[in-house]
N, C-alpha and C positions, 0 to 999 in steps of 0.2 A: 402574599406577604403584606401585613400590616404593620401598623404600630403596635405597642403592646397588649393594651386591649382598644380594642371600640366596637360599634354599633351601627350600624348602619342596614339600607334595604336588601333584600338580598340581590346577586351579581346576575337574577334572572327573573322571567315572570312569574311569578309561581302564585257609607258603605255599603252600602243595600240601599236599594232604591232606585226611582224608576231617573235615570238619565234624562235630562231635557233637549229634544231636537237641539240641534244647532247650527242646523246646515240644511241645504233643499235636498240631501242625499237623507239624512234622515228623517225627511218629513214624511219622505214618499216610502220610508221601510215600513213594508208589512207586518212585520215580526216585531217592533220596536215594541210593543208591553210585554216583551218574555223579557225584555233587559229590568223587567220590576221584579226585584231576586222575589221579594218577599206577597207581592201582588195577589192576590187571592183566585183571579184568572190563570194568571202564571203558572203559581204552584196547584191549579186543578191540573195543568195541561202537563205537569211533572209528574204529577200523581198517577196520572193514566199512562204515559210512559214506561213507569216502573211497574206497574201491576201487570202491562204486557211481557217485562222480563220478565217477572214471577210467574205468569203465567205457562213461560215457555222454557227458556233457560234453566228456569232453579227448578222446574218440578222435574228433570232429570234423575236417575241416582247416578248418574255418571258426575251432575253437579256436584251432590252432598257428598260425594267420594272425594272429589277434588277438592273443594271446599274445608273438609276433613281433615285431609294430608297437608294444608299449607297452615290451615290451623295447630296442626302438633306442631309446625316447625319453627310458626312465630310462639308457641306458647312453652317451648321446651326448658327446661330448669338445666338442659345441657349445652345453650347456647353459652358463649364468652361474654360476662357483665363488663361492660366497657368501665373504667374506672380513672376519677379525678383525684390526686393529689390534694386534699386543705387539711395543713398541720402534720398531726402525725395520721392522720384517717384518711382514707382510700372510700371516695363516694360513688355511687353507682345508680341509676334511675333503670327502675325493671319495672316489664309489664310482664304477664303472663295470665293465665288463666284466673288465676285467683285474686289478680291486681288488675282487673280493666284496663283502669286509669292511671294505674302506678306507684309506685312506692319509690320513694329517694331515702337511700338506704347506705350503711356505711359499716368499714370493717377495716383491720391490721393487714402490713402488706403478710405477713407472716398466714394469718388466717384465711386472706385472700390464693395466697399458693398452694392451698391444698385443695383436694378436690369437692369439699363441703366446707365453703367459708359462712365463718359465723358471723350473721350477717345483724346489723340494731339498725331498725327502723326509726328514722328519721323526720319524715313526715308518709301518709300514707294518704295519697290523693282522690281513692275511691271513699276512704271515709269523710276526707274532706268535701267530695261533690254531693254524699249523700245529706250529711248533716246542714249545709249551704245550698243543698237546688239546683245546682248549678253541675252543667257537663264540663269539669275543668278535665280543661287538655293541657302537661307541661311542657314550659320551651326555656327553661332551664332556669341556673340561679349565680349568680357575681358573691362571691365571698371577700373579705375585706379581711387584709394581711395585717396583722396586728405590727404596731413598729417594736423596732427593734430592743426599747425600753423594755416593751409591755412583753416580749417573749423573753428575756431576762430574768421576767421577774416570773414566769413561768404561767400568762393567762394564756387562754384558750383562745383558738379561733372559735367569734361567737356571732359578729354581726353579718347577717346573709341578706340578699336582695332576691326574691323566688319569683318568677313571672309564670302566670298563667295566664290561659286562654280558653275563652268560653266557646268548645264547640271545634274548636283547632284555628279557628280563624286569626292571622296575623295581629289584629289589633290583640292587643292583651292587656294586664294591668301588673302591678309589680306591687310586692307587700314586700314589709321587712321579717325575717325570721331569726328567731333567738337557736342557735346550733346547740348551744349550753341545755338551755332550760326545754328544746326541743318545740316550739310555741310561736306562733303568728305574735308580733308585736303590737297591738290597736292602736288606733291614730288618736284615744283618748291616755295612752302611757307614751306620748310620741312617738308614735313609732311611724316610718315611713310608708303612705299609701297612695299609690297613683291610679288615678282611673281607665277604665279602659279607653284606649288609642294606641294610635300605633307612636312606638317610642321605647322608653325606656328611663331607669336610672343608675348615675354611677357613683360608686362609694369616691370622696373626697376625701373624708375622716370619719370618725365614727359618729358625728355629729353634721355630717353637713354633703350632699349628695347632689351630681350633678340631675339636672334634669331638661329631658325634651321631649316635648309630649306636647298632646293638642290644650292650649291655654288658652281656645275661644276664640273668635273671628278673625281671622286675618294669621292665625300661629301657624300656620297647614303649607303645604307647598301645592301645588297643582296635583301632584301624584296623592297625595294624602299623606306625606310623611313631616315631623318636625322642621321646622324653618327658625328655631329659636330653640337657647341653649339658656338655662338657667342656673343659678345656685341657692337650695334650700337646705334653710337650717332648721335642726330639729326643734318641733315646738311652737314654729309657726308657720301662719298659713301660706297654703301655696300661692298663693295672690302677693305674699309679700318678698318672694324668691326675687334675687336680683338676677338680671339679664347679666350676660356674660358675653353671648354673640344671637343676632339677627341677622341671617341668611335676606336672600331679595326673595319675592315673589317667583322668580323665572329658577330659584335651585332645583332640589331634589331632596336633599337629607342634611339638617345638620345636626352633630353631636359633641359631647364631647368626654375626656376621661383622664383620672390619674394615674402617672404609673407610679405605683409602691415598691422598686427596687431598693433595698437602702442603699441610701446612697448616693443613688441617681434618680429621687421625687421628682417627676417633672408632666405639668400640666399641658392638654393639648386641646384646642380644635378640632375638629374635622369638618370642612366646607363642603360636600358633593353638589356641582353645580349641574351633574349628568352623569350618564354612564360614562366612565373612561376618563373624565375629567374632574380632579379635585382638589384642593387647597388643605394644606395640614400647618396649624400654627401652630408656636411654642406659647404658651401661657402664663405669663407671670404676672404673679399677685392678684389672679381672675376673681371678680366679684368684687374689688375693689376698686375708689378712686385712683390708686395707684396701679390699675391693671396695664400690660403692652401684650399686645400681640404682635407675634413678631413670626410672617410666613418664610417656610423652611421653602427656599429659593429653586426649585425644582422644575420643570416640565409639570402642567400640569395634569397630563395623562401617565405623568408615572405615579406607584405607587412607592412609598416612603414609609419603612419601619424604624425606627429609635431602641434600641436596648441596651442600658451600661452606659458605654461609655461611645457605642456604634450607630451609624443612620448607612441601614442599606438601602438602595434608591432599585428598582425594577422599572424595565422601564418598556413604555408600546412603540415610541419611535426614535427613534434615530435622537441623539444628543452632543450636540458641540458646544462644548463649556471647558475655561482655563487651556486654550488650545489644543483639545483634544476632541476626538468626534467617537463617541458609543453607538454601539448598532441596540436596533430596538430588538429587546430579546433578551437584553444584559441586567447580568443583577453586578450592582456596583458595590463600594462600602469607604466611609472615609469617617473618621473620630467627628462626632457630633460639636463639641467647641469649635473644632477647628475651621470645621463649614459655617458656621456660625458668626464666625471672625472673619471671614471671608475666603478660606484657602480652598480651591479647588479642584483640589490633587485627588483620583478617586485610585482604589487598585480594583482589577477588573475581577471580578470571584465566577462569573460564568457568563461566556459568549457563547450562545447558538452557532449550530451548524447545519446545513440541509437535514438533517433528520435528528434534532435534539433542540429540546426546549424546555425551562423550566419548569419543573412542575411543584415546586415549594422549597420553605429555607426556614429550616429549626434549629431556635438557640439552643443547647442546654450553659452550664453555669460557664463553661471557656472555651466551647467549641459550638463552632455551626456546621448543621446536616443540609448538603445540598442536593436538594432530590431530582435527579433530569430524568427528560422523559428520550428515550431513542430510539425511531419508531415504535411506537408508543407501549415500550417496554422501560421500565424504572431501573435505574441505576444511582446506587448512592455514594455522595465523598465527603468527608469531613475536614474542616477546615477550620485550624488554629491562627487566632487573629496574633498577633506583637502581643509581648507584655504589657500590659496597659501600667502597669506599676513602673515602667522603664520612664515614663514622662514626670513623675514625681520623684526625681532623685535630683541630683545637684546640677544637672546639664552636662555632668563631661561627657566627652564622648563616644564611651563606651554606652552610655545609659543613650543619649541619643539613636544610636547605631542599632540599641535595642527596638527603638519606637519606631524605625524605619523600615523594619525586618520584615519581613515577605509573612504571608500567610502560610502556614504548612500546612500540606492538603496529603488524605491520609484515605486507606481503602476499608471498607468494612469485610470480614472475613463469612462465612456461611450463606449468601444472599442468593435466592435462585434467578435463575436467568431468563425464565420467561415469568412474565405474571404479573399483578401488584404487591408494591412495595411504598408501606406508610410508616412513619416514624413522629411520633409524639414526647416532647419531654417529660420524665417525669414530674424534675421541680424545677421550670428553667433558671431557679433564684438561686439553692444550693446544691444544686448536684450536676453530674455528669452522664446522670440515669439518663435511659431512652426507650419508652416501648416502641417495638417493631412489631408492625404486623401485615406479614404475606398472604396473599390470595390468588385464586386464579378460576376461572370460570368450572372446573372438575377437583379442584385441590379446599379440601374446608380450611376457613381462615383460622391461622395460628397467631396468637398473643406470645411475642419473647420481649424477654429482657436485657439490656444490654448497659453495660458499663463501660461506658468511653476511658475513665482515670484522664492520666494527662498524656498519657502515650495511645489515644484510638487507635492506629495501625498494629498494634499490640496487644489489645482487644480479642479475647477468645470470641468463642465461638455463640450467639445468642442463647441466653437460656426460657427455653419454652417453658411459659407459667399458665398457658392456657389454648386447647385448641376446642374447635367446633366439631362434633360429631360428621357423620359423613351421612348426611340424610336423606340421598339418594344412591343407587347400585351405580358406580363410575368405569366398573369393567366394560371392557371393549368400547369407550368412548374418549373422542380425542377430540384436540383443543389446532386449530390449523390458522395462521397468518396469512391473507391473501392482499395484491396488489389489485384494484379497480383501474382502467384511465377514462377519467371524466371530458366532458365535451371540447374540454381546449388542451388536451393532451396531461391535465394534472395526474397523478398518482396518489391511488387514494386506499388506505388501508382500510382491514376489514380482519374482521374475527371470525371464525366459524365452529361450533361448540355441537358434537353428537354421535351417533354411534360414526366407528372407523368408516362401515362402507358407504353413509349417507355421506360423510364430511369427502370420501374422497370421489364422490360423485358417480356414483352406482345408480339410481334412482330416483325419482320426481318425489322427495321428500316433502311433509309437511313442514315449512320453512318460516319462522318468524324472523322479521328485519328489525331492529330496532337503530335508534338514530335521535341525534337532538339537534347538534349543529350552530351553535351559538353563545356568544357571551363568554366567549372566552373557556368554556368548560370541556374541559375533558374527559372522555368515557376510557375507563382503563378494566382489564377482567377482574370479575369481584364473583366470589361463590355466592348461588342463591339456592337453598336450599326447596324454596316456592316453586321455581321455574324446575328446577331439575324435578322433582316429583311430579308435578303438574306438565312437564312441556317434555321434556329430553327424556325420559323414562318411558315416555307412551311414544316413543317413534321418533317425536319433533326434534329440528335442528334448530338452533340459535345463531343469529347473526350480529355483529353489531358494527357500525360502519362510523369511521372516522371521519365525516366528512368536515370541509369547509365553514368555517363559523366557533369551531370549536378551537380547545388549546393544546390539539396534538402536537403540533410544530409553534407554538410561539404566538405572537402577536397578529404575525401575517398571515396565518392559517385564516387566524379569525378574521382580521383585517380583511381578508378576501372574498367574506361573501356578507361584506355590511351595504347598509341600507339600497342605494342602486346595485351593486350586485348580489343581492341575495340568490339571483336565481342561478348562484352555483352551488352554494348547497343545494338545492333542490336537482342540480344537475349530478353531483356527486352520487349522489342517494339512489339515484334512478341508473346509473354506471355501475351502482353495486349490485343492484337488482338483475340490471343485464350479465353480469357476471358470473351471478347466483346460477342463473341457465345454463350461459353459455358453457362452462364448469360441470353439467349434467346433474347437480345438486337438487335442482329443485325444476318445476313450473310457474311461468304464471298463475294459470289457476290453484296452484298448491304454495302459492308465496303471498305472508301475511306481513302486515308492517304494522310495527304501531309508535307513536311518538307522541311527549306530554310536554303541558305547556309550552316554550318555545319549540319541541320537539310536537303538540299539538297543531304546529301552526305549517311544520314539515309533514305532518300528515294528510293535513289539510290540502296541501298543494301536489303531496302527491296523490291524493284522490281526484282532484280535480281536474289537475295536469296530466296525472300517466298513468291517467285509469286501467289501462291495456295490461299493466305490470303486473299487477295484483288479483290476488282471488279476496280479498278481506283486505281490509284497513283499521286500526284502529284509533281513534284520535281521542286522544286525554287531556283534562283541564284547557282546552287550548283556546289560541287568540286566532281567530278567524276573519272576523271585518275590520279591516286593516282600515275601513274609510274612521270607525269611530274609536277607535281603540284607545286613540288619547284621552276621552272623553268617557272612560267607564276603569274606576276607580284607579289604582297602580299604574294604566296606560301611558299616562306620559312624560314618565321616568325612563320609556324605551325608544321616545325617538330617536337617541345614540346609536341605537342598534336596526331599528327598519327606517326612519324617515317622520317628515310633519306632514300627514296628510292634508294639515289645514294651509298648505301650500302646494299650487297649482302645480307648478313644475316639481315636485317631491309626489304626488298624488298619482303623476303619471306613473311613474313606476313601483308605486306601492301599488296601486290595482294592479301590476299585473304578478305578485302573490298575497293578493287577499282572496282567500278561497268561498265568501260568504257573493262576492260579486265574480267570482270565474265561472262557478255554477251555473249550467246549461242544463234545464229539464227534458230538454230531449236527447243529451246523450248517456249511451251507458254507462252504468259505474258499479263497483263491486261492492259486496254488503259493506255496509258501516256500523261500526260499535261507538255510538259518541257517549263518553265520562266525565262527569264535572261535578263538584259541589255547591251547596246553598250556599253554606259556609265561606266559598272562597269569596276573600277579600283582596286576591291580587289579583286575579285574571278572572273579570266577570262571566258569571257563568250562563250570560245570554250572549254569545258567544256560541255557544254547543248549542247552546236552544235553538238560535236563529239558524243556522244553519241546518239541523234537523227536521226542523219545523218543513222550512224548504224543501226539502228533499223527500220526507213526506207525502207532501203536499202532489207532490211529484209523481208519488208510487215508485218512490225505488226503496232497496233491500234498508231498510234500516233501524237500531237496535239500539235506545237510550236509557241511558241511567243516571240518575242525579243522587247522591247521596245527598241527605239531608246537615250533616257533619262533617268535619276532618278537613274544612281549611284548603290550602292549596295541593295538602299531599292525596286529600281524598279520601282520609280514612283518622277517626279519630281514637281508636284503639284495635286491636288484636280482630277481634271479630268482622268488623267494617273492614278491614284490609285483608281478613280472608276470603269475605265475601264478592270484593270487588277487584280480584287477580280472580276468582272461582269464576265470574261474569266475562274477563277478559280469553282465560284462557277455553271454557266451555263455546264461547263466541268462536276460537281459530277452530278448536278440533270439527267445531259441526261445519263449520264453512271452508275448512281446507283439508275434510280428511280425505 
């Protein structure tokens, strides 16, 4: 939960150039020039890497089979176009065969409900990369709410803010686009252009846009992201934007944005001083002599949303404020003046319990959707705040006695009981609408629509405007909950997804683990169309484990395997794996794990740690030498989460899960598949090299690919991410069939 909109890095790991020693640990690394992403040594020794996968892997037809089948599924015209709300037009960004790189396209909800929506293209991004040179990868666009004058008088929504990215990498650059005329606006018609860096801009007014982004020496944080927040106006140069707020050197991220409720205009900061810790101001008269910031008085590890006339407060630990003490886990809610003015009366809208924790909270226009998680299955309530009109009457007190009035909490009707459950507002400004959309690791994802009214508990039944084809054969395969216990007695859930007699333990099945563990994120069942054709179709079972780090249960879930104890995630992971067995499901040599970026870093340690576990491993985009990490791009926005290696007592126990220094060449280890990109800018991708490299070096089993493209996902269209799951999953079948 945030404030209404912002910006900031993302809640995980996910520019080039060669790092400079800065320690006697990396003087003496052997591998230290594969951290030169772009190096000419480097990418020889990439280059050679990958012509060994082509030479082995792809020249299969078992490859170009698979490779094949994930391709229809990310290219299909029968997937569910996810769809935004601006105006009266419903926008939708689709890639598929004929769109590389994409098309930002738009239609009526009316058109959108039938089974062939008429769809007008809006901008078309493969014509755009051709005509420009440039491999533009999208990461999406901020549309600017006209006020309530200008929709009166019946204009359009026209002013857009579209961010690309060359190649998929994080940094990107933001142009302004005309929605009307359909048209890039030039920075010789004013029109707003920011260069690439990592950052952003946000609509103020139709003339004047916040911005944060790199402004030259000293504007950058340690991680690479904005440390200064400015405001520019149309027309002139970015050098003449006034500052707004300056972050210190030692932050992480700062932004900042409007929010356009009528009504309730109200300008914000965002301080991020670190993961988990942040500062959110109120902003009045920003850019001016007369500017106040004035910080919303909070904990600063909880997070703080504002909407209307409401500030919900979530929060990571424990809070005693106005004589009251909240448990961390709670989402709060008290009238924004009120807190303001100084009242600290909160009402409690959700307290954790041993096996329930939030997992999000959506407005729409007079109700909020509270989404818990219980063991780690979704459940939804909706929750009617006071009349907020009860406070602007004469004071008697009946209109009091209104403002005072409880929340009414109300159930949804039709909702399954196992599986994922997400819910998005349509307009959380005028309506009541909500899409819902259910999943489950054998069930294709269905798009419904719901209509809260003013009575939600009242609420038919959702109406389905869209579901996913079913693009694998799902008979005779089941979906099974299992409990792990971890090395100090914890209980630790786990998924298991395949045919009835593998899942219920008939035979030493071909077994993929997967696992992330961190930052608070939570893995919940979601249909894959890729895996199932590719993995569960040809025999394999799926696994997926809830461990420690993540936000199955709340704060403290995660809380419990930060920086000194990390090594329970890694404990966790390895108790599922034992389970996996002892359950008659699978073997070790027929059990494969694989885990990306911070889940790369859980791979890493289970290879290096519990080699005995595994027949394969796979480790993705991951962070590996925990000694430099801070030290190679994004790195050191995560000491929150592992520790400062550039401190003795903190060093101790980060070597012992950094897998690039656990590595022992003389003991044994199962094949490894390491994946990374040139492209990524958030988790360097000498990282997978140096560790490869090693292991190599070494003569054990090992299998690299570096995609040239695609950023932290890996893949920067349709093809690249069929070919690099075709690489992943051809790697389990040959190594654990």
């Amino acid at each position: 939960m945030t404030a209404e909109q912002t910006t900031s890095p993302s809640r995980a790991p996910e520019s080039s150039g060669q790092a400079v020693p800065a320690d006697h640990a990396a003087a003496h690394d052997p591998y230290l020039w594969l951290e030169d992403v772009d190096g000419d040594e480097a990418l020889a020794w990439v280059r050679a890497r990958n012509a060994e996968v082509a030479a082995t892997l792809e020249t299969a037809d078992a490859f170009t089979a698979t490779e094949r089948a994930i391709r229809e599924v990310l290219d299909s015209d029968a997937r569910i176009p996810e769809v935004s709300k601006i105006g009266d037009r419903y926008y939708n960004f689709w890639r598929d065969a004929q769109h590389e790189r994409g098309v930002w396209r738009r239609t009526t909800l009316d058109s959108y409900r039938t089974d062939e929506p008429e769809w007008e293209t809006v901008l078309d991004l493969d014509a755009l990369a051709a005509a420009e040179g440039e491999s533009w990868v999208w990461h999406g666009a901020t549309v600017l709410r006209p006020t309530p004058e200008q929709l009166a008088a019946g204009e359009p929504w026209r002013h857009a803010l579209v961010e690309l990215s060359p190649g998929g990498s994080d940094a990107d650059v933001t142009r302004e686009f005309d929605l009307v005329e359909k048209r890039f606006v030039a920075p010789e018609e004013g029109g707003f252009l920011r260069a690439e860096a990592k950052g952003s801009l946000g609509w103020l007014d139709a003339d004047t846009v916040y911005v944060f982004t790199d402004f030259g020496e000293g504007t950058l944080t340690p991680s690479g992201y904005p440390r200064v927040v400015k405001l520019w106006t149309r027309g002139t140069p970015l050098e003449d934007a006034v500052t707004v707020y300056e972050g210190t050197d030692e932050d992480m991220y700062i932004s900042a944005w409007r929010s356009h409720t009528p009504g309730f205009e109200r300008d914000f900061v965002h301080r991020s001083k670190a993961f988990y810790s942040d500062e959110l101001y109120l902003a009045e008269n920003p850019g001016t002599p007369e500017q106040r910031l004035t910080k919303i008085d909070v904990p600063d590890s909880a997070e703080v949303g504002v909407r209307r006339e409401w500030m919900l407060v979530e929060l990571r630990d424990d809070w005693t404020v106005g004589g009251a003490t909240y448990r961390a886990g709670s989402l709060l809610a008290a009238r924004f003046d009120d807190f303001l003015a100084g009242d600290r009366g909160f009402t409690v809208l959700f307290e954790p319990s041993a096996t329930t924790s939030l997992a999000g909270a959506t407005w729409t226009r007079h109700h909020l959707v509270v989404n818990v998680l219980d063991d780690v299955k979704n459940r939804l309530h909706v929750l009617t705040p006071p009349d907020a009109s009860a406070t602007a009457g004469d004071g008697t007190p009946a209109a009091q006695d209104a403002a005072d009035a409880p929340w009414v909490r109300s159930e949804l009707p039709g909702l399954p009981a196992l599986g994922t459950v997400a819910v998005g507002a349509v307009d959380p400004v005028d309506s009541d609408d909500l899409w819902l959309v259910t999943t489950d690791y054998l069930t294709p994802t269905t798009l419904s629509l719901v209509s809260l009214g003013d009575h939600p508990g009242e609420a038919g039944a959702p109406e389905v405007v869209k579901s996913n084809p079913a693009f694998f054969d799902a008979d005779g395969m089941t979906v099974a909950q299992h409990f792990a216990t971890s090395d100090d007695g914890t209980r630790v859930p786990y998924f298991v997804v395949g045919r009835a007699d593998l899942v219920e333990g008939t035979g030493a099945a071909p077994t993929l683990l997967y696992g992330y563990g961190g930052f608070e994120i939570s893995l919940t069942p979601a249909y894959s169309g890729a895996l199932g054709r590719a993995w569960l179709a040809q025999g394999g079972v799926y696994v997926v484990a809830n461990i420690r780090g993540g936000g199955e249960y709340g704060p403290a879930w995660h809380q419990a395997a930060l920086r000194a104890n990390r090594h329970r995630a890694y404990e966790d992971f390895a108790a599922v794996a034992r389970d996996l067995v002892a359950r008659g499901i699978t073997t070790p040599e027929h059990l494969g794990m694989e885990g990306r970026s911070n889940g790369g870093l859980l791979a890493g340690n289970m290879l290096t740690q519990y080699p005995e576990l595994f027949g394969a491993v796979i480790v993705g985009v991951p962070l590996l030498d925990m000694r430099r990490y801070t030290k190679l791009l994004a790195g050191a926005s995560w000491a929150a989460e592992y520790g400062d290696p550039d401190d003795p007592e903190q060093w101790e126990f980060l070597r012992t899960f950094s897998p690039y220094h656990l590595f022992d060449p003389e003991r044994d280890y199962p094949p490894v598949l390491f994946t990374t990109s040139t492209k990524d800018d958030r988790v360097h991708p000498g990282h997978a090299r140096k560790l490869a490299a090693a292991m190599l070096a070494a003569g054990k089993d090992v299998t690299y690919y570096e995609n040239i493209e695609g950023g932290h996902g890996g893949a920067a269209n349709n093809a690249q991410a069929a070919h690099m799951a075709a690489v992943h999953y051809r790697f389990l079948a040959e190594r654990l069939a």
